[in-house]
C-alpha positions as CSV (number, residue, x, y, z in Angstrom):
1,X,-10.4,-0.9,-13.6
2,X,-6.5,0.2,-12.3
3,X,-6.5,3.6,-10.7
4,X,-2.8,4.2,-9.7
5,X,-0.2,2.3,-7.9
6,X,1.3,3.4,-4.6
7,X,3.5,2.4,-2.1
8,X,2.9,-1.2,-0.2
9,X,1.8,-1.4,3.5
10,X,3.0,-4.6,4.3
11,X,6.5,-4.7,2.1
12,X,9.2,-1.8,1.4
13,X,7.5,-1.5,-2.2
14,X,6.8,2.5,-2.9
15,X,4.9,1.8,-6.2
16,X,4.0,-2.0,-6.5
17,X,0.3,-2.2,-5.0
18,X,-2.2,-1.4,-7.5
19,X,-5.7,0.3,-6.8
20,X,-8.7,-0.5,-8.6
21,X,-11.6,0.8,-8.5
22,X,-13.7,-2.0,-7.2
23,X,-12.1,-0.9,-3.9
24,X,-9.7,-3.7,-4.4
25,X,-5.6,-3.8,-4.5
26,X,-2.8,-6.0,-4.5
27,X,1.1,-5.4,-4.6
28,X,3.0,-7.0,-7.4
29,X,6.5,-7.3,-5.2
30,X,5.1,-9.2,-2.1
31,X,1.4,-10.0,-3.5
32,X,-0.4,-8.7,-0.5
33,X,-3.5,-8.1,-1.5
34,X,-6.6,-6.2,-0.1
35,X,-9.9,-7.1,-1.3
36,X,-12.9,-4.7,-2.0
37,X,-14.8,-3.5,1.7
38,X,-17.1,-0.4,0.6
39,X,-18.2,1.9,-2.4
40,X,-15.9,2.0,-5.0
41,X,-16.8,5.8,-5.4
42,X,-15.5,5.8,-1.2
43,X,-12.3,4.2,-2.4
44,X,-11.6,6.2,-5.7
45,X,-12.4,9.7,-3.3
46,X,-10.0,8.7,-0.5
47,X,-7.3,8.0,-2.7
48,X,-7.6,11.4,-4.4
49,X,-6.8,12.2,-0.6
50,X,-4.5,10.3,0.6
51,X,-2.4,9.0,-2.4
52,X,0.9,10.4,-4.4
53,X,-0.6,13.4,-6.6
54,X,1.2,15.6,-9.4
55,X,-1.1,18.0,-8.1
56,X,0.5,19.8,-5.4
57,X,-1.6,20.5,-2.5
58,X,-1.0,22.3,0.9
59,X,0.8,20.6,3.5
60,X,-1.2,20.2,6.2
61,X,-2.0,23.4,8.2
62,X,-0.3,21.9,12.0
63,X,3.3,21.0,10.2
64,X,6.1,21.8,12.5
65,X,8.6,21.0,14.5
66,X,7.4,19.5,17.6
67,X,7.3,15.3,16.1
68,X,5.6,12.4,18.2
69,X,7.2,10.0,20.1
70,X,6.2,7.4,17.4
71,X,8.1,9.7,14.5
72,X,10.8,9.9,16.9
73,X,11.2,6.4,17.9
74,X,11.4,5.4,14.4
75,X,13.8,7.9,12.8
76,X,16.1,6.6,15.8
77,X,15.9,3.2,15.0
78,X,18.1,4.5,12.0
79,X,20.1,6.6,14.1
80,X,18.7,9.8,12.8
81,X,18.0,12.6,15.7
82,X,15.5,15.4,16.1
83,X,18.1,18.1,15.4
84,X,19.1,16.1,11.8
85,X,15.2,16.0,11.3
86,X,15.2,19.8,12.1
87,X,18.4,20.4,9.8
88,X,17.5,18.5,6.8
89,X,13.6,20.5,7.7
90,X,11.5,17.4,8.3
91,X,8.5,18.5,9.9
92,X,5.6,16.7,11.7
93,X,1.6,16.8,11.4
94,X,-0.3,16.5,14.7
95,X,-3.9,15.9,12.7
96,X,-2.5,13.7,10.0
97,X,0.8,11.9,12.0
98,X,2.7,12.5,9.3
99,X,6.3,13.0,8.7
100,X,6.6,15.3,6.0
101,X,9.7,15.9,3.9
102,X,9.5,19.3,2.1
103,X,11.5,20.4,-1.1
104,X,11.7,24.2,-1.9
105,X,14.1,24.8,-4.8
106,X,15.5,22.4,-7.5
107,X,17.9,22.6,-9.8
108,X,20.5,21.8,-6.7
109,X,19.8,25.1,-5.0
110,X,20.2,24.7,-1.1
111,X,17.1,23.7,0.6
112,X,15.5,26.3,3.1
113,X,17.6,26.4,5.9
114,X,16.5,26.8,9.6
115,X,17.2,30.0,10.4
116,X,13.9,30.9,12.2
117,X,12.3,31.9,9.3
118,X,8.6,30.5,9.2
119,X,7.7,32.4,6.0
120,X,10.3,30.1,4.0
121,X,8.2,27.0,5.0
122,X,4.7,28.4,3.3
123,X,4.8,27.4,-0.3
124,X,7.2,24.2,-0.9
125,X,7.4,22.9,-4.7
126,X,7.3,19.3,-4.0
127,X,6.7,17.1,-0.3
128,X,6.9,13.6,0.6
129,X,4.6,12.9,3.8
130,X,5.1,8.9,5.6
131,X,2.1,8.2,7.5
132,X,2.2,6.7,10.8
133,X,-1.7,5.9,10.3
134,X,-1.9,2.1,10.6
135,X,-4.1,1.1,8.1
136,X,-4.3,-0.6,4.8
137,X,-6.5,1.9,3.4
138,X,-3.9,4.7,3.5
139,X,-0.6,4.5,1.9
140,X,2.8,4.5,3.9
141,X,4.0,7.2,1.6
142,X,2.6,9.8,-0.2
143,X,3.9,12.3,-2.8
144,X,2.1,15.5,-4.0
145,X,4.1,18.2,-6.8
146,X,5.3,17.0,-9.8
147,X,8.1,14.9,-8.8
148,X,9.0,13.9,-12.1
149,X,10.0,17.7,-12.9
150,X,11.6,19.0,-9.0
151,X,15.0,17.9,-8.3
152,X,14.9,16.8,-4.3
153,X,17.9,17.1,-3.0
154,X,20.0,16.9,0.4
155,X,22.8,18.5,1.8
156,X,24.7,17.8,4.4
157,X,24.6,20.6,6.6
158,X,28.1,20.3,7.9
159,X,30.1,19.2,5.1
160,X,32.9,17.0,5.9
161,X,36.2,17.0,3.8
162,X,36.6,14.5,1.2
163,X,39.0,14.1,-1.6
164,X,38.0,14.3,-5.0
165,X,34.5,15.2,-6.4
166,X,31.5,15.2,-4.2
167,X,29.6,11.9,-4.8
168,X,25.9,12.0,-6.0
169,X,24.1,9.0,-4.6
170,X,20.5,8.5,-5.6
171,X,18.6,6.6,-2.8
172,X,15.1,5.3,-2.6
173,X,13.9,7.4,0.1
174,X,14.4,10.5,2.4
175,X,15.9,9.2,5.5
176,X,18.9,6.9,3.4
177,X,19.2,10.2,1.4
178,X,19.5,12.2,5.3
179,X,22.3,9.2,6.2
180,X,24.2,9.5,3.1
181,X,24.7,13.3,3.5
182,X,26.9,12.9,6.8
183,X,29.4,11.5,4.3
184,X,29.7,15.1,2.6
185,X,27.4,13.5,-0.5
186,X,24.3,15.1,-2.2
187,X,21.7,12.5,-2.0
188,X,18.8,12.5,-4.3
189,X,15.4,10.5,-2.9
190,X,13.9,8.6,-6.0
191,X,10.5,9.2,-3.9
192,X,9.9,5.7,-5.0
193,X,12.1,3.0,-6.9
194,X,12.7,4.5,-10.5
195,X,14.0,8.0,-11.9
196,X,12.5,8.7,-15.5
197,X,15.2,9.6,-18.3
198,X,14.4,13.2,-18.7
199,X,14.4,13.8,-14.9
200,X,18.1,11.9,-15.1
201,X,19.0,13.9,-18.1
202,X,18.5,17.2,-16.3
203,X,19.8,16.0,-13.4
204,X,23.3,15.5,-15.9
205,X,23.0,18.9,-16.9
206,X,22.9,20.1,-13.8
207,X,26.2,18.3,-12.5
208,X,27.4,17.5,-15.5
209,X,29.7,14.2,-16.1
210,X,32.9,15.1,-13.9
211,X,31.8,13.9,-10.3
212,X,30.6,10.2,-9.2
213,X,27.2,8.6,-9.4
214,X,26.3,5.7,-6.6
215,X,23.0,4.3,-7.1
216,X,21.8,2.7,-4.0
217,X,18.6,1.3,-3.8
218,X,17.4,-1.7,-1.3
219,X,17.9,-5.0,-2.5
220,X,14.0,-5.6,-4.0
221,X,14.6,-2.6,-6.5
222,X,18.2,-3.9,-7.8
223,X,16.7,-4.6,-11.0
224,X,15.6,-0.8,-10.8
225,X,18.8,0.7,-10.0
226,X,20.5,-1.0,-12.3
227,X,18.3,0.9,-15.1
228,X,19.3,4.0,-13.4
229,X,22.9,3.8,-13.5
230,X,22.6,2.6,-17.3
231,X,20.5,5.7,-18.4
232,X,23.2,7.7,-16.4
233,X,26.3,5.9,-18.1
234,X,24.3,6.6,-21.5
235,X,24.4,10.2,-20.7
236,X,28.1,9.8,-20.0
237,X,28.5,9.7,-15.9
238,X,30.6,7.4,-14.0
239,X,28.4,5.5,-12.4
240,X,27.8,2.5,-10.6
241,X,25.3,0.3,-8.2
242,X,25.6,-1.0,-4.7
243,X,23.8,-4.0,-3.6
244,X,22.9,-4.4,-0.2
245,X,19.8,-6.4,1.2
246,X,18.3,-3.0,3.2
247,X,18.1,0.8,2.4
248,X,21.2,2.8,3.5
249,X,19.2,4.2,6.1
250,X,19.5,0.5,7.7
251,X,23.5,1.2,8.2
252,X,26.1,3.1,10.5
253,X,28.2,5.7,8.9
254,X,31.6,3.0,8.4
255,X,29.7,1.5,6.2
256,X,27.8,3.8,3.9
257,X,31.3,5.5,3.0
258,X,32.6,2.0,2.1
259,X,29.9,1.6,-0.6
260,X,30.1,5.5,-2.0
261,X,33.3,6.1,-2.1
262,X,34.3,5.0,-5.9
263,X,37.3,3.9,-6.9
């Protein structure tokens, strides 16, 4: 029987690989697949752990600011440093080595900013955590809040001049949506590789029609970002895709303003 799909630990898939509850999984993008090693009841309770959730949860109780070399080492293999990670609020679990990516407010109100104030991290709406666990049974993302219903967004939190309206570009994952905010863009994660058509539709209504939508997801999810951009232009926003083989998060600066910056 299908439990839920979540993200892929061999391809960049965030919802392709399938769970059943035989134990079993396989990913529909790369067809990895994981066959059944223990109780089905083991599987079905770990996943309730350790899988995306519209039920939010805590974050765990260690998250803060001091990341692992690992967490480190990666986010700079984008060209992201620890004081973006601390500006954008990206904290770090010690017990679960986790990344965590925390959302406070939607409806485009600023995220918490770092101001020192540890009370403003207690109760987020919405948080994305990417494990640095190596193993198949745990998912390389996981999502817990309602993330059909929050609004994540970025800021860039030193806005650089641009002409014209501030572009919205709509990304498949946290760090691309970090990158993208150097630009002077609000970036939107997906959290995965699709936005549903109310989320879109009160993200219209909440920037209305007059400003520029990119959609930029990584070459595998094309097909998805199309979709996107066509429920957007349906609502009545300029919008269009950018094809590119990796995630923005894969390219320098240059670059990501060449493919945002509409015509």
């Amino acid at each position: 029987m299908f439990l839920r799909h979540t993200s892929c630990p061999v391809c960049p898939s965030s919802d392709g690989y399938a769970h059943y509850s035989g134990g079993s999984a396989y990913c529909f993008v790369c067809g990895h697949f994981s066959p059944a090693t223990g109780s089905p009841y083991i599987a079905m309770a770990k996943l309730e752990l350790d899988s995306d959730d519209n039920r939010m949860r805590d974050m765990p109780y260690d998250s803060g600011f001091t990341y692992s070399s690992e967490a480190v080492v990666w986010c700079e293999s984008f060209g992201i440093s620890v004081p973006e990670l601390i500006d954008h609020n990206v904290l770090w679990s010690v017990s679960k080595k986790q990344l965590i990516f925390p959302f406070y407010e939607e409806n485009l109100k600023p995220l918490v900013s770092s101001n020192g104030n540890d009370d403003a991290f207690d109760k987020p709406i919405l948080w994305q955590a990417r494990n640095f666990v190596r193993t198949d049974k745990i998912p390389k993302y996981i999502t817990h809040g309602e993330k059909e219903q929050v609004i994540p967004v970025f800021r860039s939190v030193s806005p650089t001049p641009r002409g014209g309206s501030v572009p919205v570009v709509i990304v498949e994952d946290c760090l691309s949506a970090i990158k993208t905010t150097r630009l002077g863009a609000l970036a939107i994660p997906c959290l995965g590789s699709t936005m549903g058509k109310d989320k879109l539709a009160r993200l219209r209504a909440v920037l209305g029609v007059s400003r520029p939508y990119v959609v930029w997801l990584d070459s595998n999810m094309y097909d998805k970002a199309q979709q996107i951009s066509q429920r957007l232009s349906m609502l009545g926003c300029h919008t269009r895709v950018v094809w590119s083989k990796e995630d923005p998060k894969c390219y320098d600066n240059k670059y990501i303003e060449e493919q945002i910056t509409l015509a």
